[in-house]
Structure formats: C-alpha cells, structure tokens
VOGU-3710 file (C-alpha; in Angstrom, 3 decimals, decimal comma):
1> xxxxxxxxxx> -48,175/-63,549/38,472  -44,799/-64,776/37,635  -41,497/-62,977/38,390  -38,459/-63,995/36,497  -34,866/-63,258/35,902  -33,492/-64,107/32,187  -29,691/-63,320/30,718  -28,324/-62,754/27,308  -25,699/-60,931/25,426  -27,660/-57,883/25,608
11> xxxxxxxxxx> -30,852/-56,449/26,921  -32,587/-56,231/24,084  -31,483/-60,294/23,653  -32,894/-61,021/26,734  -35,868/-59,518/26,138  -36,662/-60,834/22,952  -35,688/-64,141/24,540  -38,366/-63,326/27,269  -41,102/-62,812/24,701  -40,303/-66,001/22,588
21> xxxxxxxxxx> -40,763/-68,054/25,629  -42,990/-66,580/27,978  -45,219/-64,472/25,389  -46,127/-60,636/24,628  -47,812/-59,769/27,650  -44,165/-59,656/29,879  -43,384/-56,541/31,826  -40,116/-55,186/32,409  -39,267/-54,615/35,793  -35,282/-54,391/35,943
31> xxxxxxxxxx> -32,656/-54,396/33,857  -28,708/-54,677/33,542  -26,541/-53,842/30,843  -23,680/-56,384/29,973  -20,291/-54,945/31,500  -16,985/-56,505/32,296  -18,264/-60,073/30,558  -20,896/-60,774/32,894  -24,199/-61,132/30,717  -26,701/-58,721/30,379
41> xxxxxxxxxx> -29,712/-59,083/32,857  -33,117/-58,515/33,309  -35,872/-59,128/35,335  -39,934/-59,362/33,462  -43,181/-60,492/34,728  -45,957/-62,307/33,423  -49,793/-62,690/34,662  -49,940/-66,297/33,975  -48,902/-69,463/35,169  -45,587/-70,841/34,847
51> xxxxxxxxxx> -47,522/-74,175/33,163  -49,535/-71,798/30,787  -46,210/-70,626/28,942  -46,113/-72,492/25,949  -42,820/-72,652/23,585  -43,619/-70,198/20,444  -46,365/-71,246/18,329  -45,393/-72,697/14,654  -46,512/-69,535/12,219  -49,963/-69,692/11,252
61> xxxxxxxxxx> -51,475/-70,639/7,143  -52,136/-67,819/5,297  -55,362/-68,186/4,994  -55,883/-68,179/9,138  -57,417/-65,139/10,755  -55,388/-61,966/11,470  -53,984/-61,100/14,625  -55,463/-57,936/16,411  -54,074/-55,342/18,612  -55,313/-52,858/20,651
71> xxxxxxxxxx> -58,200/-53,138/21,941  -59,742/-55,577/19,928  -57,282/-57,684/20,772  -58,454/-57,257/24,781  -61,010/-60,008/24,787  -59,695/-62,441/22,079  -58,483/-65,865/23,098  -54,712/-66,926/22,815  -54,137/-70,176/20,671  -53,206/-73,174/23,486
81> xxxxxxxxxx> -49,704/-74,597/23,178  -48,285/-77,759/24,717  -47,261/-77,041/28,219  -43,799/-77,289/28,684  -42,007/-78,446/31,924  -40,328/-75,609/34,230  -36,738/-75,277/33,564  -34,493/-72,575/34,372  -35,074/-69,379/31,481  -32,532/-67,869/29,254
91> xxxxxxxxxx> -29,406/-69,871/27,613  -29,199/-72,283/30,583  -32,399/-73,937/28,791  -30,937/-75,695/26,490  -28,495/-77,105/28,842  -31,059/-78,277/31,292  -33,112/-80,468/28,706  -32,622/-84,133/28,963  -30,261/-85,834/26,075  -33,026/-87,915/25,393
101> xxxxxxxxxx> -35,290/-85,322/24,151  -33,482/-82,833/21,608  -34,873/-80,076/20,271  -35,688/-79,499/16,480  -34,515/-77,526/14,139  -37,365/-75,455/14,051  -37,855/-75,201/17,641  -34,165/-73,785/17,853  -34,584/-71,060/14,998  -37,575/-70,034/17,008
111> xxxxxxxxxx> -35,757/-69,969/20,178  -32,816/-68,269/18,634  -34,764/-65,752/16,433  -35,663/-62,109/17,154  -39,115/-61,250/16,577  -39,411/-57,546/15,767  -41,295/-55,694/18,202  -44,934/-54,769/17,480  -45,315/-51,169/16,293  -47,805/-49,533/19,103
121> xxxxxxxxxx> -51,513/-49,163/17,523  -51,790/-46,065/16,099  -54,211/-43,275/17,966  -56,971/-41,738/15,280  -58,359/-38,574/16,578  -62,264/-38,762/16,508  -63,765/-36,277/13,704  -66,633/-34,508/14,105  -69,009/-34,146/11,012  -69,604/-30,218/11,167
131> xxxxxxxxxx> -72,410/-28,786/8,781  -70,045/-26,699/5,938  -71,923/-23,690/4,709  -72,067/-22,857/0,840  -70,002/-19,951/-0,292  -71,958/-17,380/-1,871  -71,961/-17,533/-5,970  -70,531/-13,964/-7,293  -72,151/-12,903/-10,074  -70,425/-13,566/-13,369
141> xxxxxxxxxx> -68,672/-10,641/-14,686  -67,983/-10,464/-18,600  -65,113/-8,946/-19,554  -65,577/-4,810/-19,835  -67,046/-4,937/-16,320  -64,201/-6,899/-14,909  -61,390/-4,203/-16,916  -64,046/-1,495/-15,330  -63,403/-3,014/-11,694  -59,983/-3,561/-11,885
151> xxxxxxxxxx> -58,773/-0,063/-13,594  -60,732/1,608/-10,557  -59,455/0,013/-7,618  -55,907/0,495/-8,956  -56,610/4,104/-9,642  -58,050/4,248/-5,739  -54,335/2,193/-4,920  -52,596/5,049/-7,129  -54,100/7,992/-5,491  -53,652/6,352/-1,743
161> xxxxxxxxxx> -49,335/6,132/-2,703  -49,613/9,863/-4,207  -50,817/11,182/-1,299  -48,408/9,150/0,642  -45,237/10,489/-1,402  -46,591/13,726/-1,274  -46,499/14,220/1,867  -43,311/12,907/2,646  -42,017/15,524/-0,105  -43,487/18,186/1,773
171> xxxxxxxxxx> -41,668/17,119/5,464  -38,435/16,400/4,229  -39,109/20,096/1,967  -39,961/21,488/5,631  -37,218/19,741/7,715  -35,002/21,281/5,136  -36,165/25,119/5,326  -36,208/24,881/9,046  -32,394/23,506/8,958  -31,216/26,325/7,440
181> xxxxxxxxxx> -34,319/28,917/8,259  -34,163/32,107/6,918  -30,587/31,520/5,886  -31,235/29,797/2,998  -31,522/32,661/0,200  -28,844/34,649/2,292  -25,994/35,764/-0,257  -23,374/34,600/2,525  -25,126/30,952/3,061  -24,513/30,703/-1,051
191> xxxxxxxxxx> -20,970/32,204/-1,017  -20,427/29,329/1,601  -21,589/26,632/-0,470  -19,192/27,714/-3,285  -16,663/28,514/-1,396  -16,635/24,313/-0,833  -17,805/23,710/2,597  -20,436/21,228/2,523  -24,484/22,395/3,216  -24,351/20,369/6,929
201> xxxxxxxxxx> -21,467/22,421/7,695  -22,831/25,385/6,247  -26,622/24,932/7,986  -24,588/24,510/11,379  -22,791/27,518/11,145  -25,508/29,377/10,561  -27,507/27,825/13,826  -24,766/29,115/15,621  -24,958/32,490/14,117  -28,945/32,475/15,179
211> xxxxxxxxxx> -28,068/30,955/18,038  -25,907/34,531/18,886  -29,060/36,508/18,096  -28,447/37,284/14,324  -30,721/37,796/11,759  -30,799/38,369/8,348  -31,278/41,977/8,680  -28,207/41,946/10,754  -25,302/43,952/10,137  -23,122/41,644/7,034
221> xxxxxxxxxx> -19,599/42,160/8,636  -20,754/40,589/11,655  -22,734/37,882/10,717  -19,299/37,292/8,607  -17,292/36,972/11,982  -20,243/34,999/13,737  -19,858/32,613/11,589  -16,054/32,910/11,316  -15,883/32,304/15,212  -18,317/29,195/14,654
231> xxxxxxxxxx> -15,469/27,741/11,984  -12,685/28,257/14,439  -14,628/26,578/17,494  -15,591/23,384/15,147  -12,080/23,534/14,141  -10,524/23,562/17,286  -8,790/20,078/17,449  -6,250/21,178/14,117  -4,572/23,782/16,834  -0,779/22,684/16,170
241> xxxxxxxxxx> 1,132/21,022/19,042  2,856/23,215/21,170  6,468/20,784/21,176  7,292/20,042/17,533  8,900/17,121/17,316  12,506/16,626/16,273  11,506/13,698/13,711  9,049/14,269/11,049  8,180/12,408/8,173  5,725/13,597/5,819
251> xxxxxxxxxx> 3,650/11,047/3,608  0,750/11,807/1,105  -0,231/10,792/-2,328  1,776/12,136/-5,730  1,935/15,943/-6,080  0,812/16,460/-2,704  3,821/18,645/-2,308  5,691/16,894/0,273  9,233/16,801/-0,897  8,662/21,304/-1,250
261> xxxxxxxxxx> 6,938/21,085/2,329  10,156/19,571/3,775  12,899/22,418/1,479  10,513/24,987/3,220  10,865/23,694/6,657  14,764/23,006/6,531  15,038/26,786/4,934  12,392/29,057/7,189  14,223/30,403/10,164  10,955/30,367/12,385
271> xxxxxxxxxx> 11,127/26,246/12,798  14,784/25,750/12,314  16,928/28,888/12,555  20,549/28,431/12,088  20,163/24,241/13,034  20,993/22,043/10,293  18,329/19,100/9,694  19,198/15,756/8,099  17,151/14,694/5,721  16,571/10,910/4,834
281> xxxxxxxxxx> 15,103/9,482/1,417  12,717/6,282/1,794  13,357/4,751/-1,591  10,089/3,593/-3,237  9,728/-0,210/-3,505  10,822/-2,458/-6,358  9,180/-1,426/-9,691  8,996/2,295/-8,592  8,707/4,936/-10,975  9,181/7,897/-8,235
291> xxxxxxxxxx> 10,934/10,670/-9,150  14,282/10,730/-7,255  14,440/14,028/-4,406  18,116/13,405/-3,733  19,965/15,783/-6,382  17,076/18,483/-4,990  18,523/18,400/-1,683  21,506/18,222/-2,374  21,195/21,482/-4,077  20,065/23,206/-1,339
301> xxxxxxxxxx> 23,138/21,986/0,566  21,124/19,623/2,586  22,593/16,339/4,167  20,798/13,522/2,892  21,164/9,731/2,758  18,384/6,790/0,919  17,151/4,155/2,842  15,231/1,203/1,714  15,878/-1,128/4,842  15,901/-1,213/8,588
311> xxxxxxxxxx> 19,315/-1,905/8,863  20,118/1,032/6,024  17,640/3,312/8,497  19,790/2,581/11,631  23,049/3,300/9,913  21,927/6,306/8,733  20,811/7,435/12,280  24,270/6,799/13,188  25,447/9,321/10,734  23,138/12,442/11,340
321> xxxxxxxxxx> 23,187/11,619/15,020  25,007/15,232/15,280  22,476/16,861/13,378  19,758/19,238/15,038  16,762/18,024/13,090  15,515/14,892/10,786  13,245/15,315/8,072  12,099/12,196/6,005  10,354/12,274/2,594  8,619/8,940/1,795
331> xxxxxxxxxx> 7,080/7,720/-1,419  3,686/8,393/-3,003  0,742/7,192/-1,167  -1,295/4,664/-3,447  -4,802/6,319/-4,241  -6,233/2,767/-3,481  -7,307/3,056/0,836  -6,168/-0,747/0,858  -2,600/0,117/-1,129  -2,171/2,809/0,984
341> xxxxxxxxxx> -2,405/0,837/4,689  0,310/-1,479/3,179  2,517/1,328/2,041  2,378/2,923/5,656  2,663/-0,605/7,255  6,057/-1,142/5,470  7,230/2,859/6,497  6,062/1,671/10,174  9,095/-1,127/9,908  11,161/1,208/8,579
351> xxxxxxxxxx> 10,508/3,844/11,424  10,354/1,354/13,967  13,610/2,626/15,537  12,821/6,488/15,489  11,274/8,260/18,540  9,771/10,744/19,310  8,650/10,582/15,698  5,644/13,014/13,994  4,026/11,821/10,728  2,040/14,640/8,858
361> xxxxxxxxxx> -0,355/13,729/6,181  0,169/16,378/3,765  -3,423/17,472/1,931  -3,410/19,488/-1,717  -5,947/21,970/-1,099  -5,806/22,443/-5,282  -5,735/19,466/-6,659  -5,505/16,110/-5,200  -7,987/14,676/-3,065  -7,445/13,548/0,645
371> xxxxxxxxxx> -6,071/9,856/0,336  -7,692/9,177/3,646  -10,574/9,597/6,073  -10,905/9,242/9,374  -12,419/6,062/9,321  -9,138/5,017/7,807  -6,945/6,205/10,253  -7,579/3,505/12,489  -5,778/0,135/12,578  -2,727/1,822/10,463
381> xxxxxxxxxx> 0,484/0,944/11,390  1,897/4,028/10,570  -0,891/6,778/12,183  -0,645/10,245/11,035  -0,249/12,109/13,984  -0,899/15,680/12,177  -1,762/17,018/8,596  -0,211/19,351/6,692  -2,444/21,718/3,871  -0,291/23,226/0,790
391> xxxxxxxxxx> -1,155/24,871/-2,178  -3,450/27,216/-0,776  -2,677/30,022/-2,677  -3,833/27,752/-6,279  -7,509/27,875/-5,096  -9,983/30,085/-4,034  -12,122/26,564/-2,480  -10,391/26,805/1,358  -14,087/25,349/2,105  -13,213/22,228/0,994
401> xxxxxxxxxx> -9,410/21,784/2,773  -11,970/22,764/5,958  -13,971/19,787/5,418  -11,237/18,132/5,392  -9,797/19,025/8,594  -12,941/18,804/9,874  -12,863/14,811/8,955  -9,801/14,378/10,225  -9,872/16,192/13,070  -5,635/16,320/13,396
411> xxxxxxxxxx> -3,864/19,270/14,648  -1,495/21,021/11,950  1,568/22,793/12,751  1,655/24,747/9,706  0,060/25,636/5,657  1,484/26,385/2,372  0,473/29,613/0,711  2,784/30,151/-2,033  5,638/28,364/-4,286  8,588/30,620/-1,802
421> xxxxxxxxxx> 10,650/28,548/-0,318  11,157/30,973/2,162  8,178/32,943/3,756  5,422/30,852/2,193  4,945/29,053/5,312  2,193/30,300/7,165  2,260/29,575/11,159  -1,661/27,744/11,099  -4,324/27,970/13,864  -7,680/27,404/13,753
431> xxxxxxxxxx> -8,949/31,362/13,978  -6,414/32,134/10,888  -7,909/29,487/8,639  -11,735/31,104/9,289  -10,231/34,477/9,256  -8,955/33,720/5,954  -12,508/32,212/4,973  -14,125/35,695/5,953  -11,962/37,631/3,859  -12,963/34,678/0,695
441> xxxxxxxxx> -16,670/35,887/1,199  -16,376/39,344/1,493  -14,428/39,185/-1,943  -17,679/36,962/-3,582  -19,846/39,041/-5,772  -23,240/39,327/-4,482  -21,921/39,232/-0,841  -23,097/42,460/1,282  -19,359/44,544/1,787
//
C-alpha cells in the first residue's frame, strides 16, 4: 500500500492526474482546495507497488475485448505496462525526467488528458417470476342485453340522488317552519314582510315575541308591542348622540334630500333657535352637472359661501367664525361603491381643517337606495358618523329604512316626515321608529285591530 501526495490546479486535476498515473483503483484520503495561488492538493492511496504503476496504457484495437466493471471485473487481470522509475508525482514529473529521455507526444496528451470518470455500475433489482392468474372471461353481451344493463343501473343511480334531494327538501322545509313556528301564517308575520323588513328580521322578532310567552292565540295589540319592543332593542345603536355637533355636513346620493335636510335644520327652532348657522357649498368637481343650492339659501336669508379648495375652505372659516352653527351641503354621492370612496376621500381633504365635525349619510326611505353598507364604511376617508332618513311620509315601506339602519348600525339625530320646512322634523329614537311600525300594521288589512 502506497500513500501519496499529488498537486494540480484543482482537485479534480489532481485527481485525474492520480488516476492517469497510478491507475483506477486510488483512494482519496485528503484533499485541499487551491487558495491564495498555492496549488490544489491531495493525498490518494494505492494497493500496489510503487514499481507496478505503469504510465497509461496506449488505447486498445477495436476489435480487443471489453472492459468490465463491477464485479466481473473483481477477478480479471490488468494488462502489464513497462515499469517506470520512481519520480516525484504531479507536474514536478516532467521536470524530474532526464533531458536525454523526452517524452512523446502521445505520452504527453495522455499525461495531460482528463479521462472522464466511470459512471458507477448500475444496481438491477432481482425479479421474482410470480405465477399471474387468468382473469375470468365475462360472458359476451349482444347489444339489447347490454342497453338492458345499463338503463337499470342508471335508473338504481337516479332513484339513490332522488331520495337524496328529497330529503334535503324536506330539512331545509323543516328548518324553515321551525324558524318562524307557528308564526308563519300569522296575518302580522305577513303585514311584516310587506311592510319591507326582511323574513330574518321578521323570524327574529317573532322568537322574541315567543320568547315573552306569546302565542298565536294571544291578544293582537300585544303581540303588536312585543314585537315593537323587539324592533327598538335591535335598533338600539341609531339612539342620536346626546351633544350635536356644531359642524355637520350631510352627504348622500342625488335626491336624497340633503340640501332640504339642511333648510329644515337652519329653520326649526328645536336644534337652532334664534342662532344663525353658516352654511358652506362644496362645489362639485370639474365636469359637474349639480344643480347649484346657492340662490336657495340665499333665499332663505342664509349666509353662504362655495368652496372647491382647502385654501377656499379655510378662508371661509375665517368669515363665519362669528356664526353659531356650520352646515355644509356636498355633492351627489356616485351610485358606483368605488366612485363613491373617492368622492368622500376628496371631501376628507376638504374637511381636513374642521373639528369637531359630524357627517350624516342621509337615506331616501322612498326612493333611492342606500349608497352604502356597512361593509363599506370601513377604510373611508370621510366616515359617516350618523345617518339621516327623509321622505318618510312618501312611503308606507318604513320596513325597509329599518333594514337599513339595522345594516348600518349609526345613531341618527333626527327623520324627515313631510315637505315643511318647519315642523317636519321629527326628534328620532329607536322606540318612535317601531312605534311608528305598530301603528303601519294595525292599519294593514287582514291585521287583527
């Protein structure tokens, strides 16, 4: 056994450089990486004689006998080469042959060259010959048998997803009826319905009512308050705010009535008196077809100035500084939930520099549909802080305008219930709105009086 120390310009160099000269069967023991221009470095061993390693063999004729690996390779007998004299290994060889003796040209491309490394033999699992039974031969069908076959296990598949849907018809039919229980053909539970409040709503109320110890033999009036105190307890969070601020600014899509809200406020003595509010016009944007609210003011000798700017906003703070109130109409919310962010963004820079400040989201209850949810209250730059319901006296559907408080879940300080613009606003609170309610179903034909 032969230990021996070869350099190169890199590992795998050296290595190859090992196997050219001392043969296949080296081992590496150590090696070095080239670093700061020292060579690389390794150390190999070999189970043979230093005078056994012969210089590589000249390639053998094509017609010789192929080399084997693995282990048929184990007791095969390497060719014999011409032993060579020992002289130090690696590029210091070629230095440390005498003059006299030069090597030839094919002796230095085989010194020089790279041999590519012998792929590793490949392992073959052992197989096993395992007896394979015959698969039974079905019986030949012809064709009316095979229809016959196949038209009654589908009818068998049919019948098995009837059942199935069938009987889910029948639980969701009995989660239903027990939902609403013997409520359900009550003439108040329909009067409900039409008078716009939604069937959840209408099945809780009604669990609330049963919940009191009513029944349907029970007397109609107070059923009709049972569930009127159920309304006012879900409704709870629209109580008004007991400190009105003394900024408001209402905003709300067209025809919501906003620019009328704010004529009613500045003229009812119950939320002004003998103050005089200011009132300030947010112009609409460029391209805005908005119907100017200006000369309307005006007419009702109210003090009022347009802004379209923050700096046009703090001058005109300046101005109504003496005043006792502001009011501040804004342009049409967009109908589109995306349009309308934007539009409140841009009032949010315009308000930036007015506090305390409340924003009411006015709500049609006869027309015009809420132009947001609660979901889209949050992340708005300008956050409705109450909500506002007018036009209450155009519909007989206050069911609806409760859903949508219910949604919303704001306070509001006050309600609309007639074109006056003095005494049509109506002081709200959550036990007035279901009172009024009551009085809506006990005018519905087919209600018990």
């Amino acid at each position: 056994m032969q230990i021996k120390t070869i350099l190169g310009a890199s590992i795998q160099d050296a290595l190859a450089e090992a196997r050219a000269l001392l043969g296949d069967d080296v081992v590496l023991l150590e090696s070095a990486p080239a670093r700061d221009g020292a060579p690389a470095r390794i150390t190999v061993m070999v189970d043979v004689a230093p005078a056994a390693v012969a210089a590589p063999a000249p390639l053998a004729p094509a017609d010789a006998a192929p080399m084997l690996f693995g282990y048929a390779a184990a007791g095969a007998a390497r060719p014999s080469a011409p032993a060579v004299s020992s002289v130090p290994y690696g590029t210091e060889a070629l230095h440390a042959r005498p003059a006299e003796a030069p090597l030839s040209d094919a002796q230095l491309a085989a010194l020089f060259s790279t041999p590519a490394p012998a792929p590793a033999p490949a392992y073959v699992a052992p197989t096993y010959a395992l007896p394979v039974p015959e698969a039974p031969t079905a019986p030949a069908l012809d064709a009316d048998a095979f229809a016959d076959a196949l038209e009654a296990r589908l009818a068998s598949r049919f019948e098995a997803l009837t059942d199935r849907l069938l009987t889910l018809e029948r639980r969701v039919a009995e989660t239903a009826a027990a939902s609403v229980g013997e409520w359900a053909g009550h003439p108040v539970h329909a009067a409900l319905l039409r008078g716009g409040l939604s069937p959840a709503t209408t099945a809780g109320l009604f669990r609330a009512a049963a919940s009191r110890g009513l029944r349907t033999e029970s007397d109609p009036d107070a059923l009709r308050w049972a569930l009127a105190g159920a309304l006012r307890d879900r409704l709870a969070p629209t109580a008004p705010p007991r400190h009105a601020s003394q900024a408001l600014v209402v905003v709300g899509p067209a025809g919501a009535g906003k620019t009328s809200l704010l004529l009613k406020l500045a003229a009812d003595p119950r939320y002004f008196g003998n103050r005089r509010p200011a009132v300030l016009v947010v112009a609409p944007e460029a391209g805005g077809t908005a119907a100017d609210p200006t000369p309307l003011y005006h007419q009702h000798g109210l003090a009022v100035r347009t802004v379209s700017t923050p700096e046009e906003v703090r001058a005109a703070l300046d101005m109504t500084r003496d005043f006792d109130g502001l009011l501040i109409d804004t342009p049409a919310l967009p109908s589109d939930p995306a349009a309308a962010r934007e539009a409140l963004e841009r009032l949010r820079t315009l308000m930036a520099g007015i506090a305390p400040l409340e924003v009411v989201l006015v709500l049609d209850a006869a027309r015009a549909a809420a132009p947001l949810t609660a979901r889209d209250l949050d992340g708005l730059g300008l956050v409705p802080t109450a909500a506002a319901l007018t036009r209450l006296d155009e519909t007989t559907g206050w069911g609806r305008a409760a859903e949508w408080l219910l949604d919303l879940a704001l306070p509001v300080p006050f309600a609309v219930t007639g074109p006056e613009r003095v005494g049509a606003l109506a002081p709200f609170t959550p036990g007035w709105l279901a009172e009024a309610l009551v009085r809506q179903w006990a005018d519905t034909p087919g209600t018990p009086a």
